[in-house]
C-alpha positions in Angstrom: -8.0 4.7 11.9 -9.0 6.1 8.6 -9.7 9.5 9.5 -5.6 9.0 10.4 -4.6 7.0 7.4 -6.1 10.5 5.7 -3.7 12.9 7.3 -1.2 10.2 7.4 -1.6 10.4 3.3 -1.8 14.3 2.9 1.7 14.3 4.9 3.2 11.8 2.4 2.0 14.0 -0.6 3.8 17.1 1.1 7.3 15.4 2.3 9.0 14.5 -1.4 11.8 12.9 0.5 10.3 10.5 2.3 11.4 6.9 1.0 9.7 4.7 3.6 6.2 4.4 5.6 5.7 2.3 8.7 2.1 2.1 9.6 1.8 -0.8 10.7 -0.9 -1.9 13.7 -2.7 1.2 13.0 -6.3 -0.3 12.3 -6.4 1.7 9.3 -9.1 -0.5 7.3 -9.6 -0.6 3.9 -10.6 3.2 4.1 -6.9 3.9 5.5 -5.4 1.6 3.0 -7.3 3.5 -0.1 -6.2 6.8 1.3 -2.3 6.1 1.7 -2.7 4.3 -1.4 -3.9 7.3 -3.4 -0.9 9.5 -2.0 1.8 6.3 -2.6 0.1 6.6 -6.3 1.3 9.6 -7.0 4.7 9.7 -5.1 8.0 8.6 -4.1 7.8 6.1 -1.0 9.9 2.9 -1.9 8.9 0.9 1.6 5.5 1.1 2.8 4.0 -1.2 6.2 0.7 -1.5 5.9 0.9 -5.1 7.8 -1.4 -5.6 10.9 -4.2 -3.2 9.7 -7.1 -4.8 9.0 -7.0 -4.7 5.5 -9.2 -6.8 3.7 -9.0 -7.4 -0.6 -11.0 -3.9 -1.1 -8.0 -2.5 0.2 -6.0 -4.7 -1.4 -7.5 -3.8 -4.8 -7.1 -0.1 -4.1 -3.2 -0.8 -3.5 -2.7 -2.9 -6.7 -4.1 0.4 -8.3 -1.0 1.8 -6.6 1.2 -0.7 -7.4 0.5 -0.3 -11.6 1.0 3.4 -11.1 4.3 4.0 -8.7 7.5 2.9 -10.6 9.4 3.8 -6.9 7.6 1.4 -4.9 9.8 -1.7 -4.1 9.0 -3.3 -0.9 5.0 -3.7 -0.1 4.3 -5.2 3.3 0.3 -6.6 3.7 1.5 -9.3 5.6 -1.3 -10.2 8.7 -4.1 -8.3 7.2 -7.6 -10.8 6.3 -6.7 -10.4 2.6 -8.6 -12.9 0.5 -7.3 -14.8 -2.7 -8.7 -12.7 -5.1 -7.0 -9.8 -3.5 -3.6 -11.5 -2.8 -4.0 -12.2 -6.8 -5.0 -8.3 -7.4 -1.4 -7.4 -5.7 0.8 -10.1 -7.4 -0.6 -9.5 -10.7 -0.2 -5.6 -10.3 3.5 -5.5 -9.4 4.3 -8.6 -12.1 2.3 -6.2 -14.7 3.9 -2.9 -13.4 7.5 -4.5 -15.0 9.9 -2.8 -11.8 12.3 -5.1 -11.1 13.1 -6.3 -7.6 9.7 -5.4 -6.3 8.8 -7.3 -3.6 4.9 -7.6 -2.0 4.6 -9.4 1.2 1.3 -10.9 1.2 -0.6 -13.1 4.1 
């Protein structure tokens, strides 16, 4: 849920040595998706699951945000979320702009 994507997010902001997130089939929404993407943002996680969560291109847009900010981030996973085009585009666009190499965005 969101309300858990929100702790889920203030834990990732206190744990500097956490590299990967799997959150996947959490029915986060794009609420959830915004919240982790606010903490990924600002910090260190190079995998993060976000696939099966009901995620929809207003989360999508919140995460490319993400991507152009976190130089860390190298595996994105969106996959089975109802991601429109324009939000798909959002996310490739934001990791091609962002310039890390080997970045990798699994998209529906």
């Amino acid at each position: 849920t969101s309300a858990a994507a929100a702790a889920i997010a203030a834990t990732v902001s206190s744990c500097p040595k956490l590299e990967r997130l799997d959150v996947r089939n959490n029915e986060m929404g794009d609420a959830g998706a915004e919240a982790v993407a606010q903490a990924v943002a600002k910090g260190h996680i190079r995998h993060l699951d976000l696939s099966s969560n009901g995620v929809s291109s207003l989360g999508a847009r919140a995460l490319a945000r993400a991507l152009g900010a976190n130089a860390t981030l190298l595996v994105l996973d969106v996959r089975d979320n109802p991601i429109a085009p324009e939000g798909v585009s959002a996310l490739q666009r934001a990791s091609r702009e962002s310039g890390v190499v080997g970045r990798q965005v699994l998209v529906p």
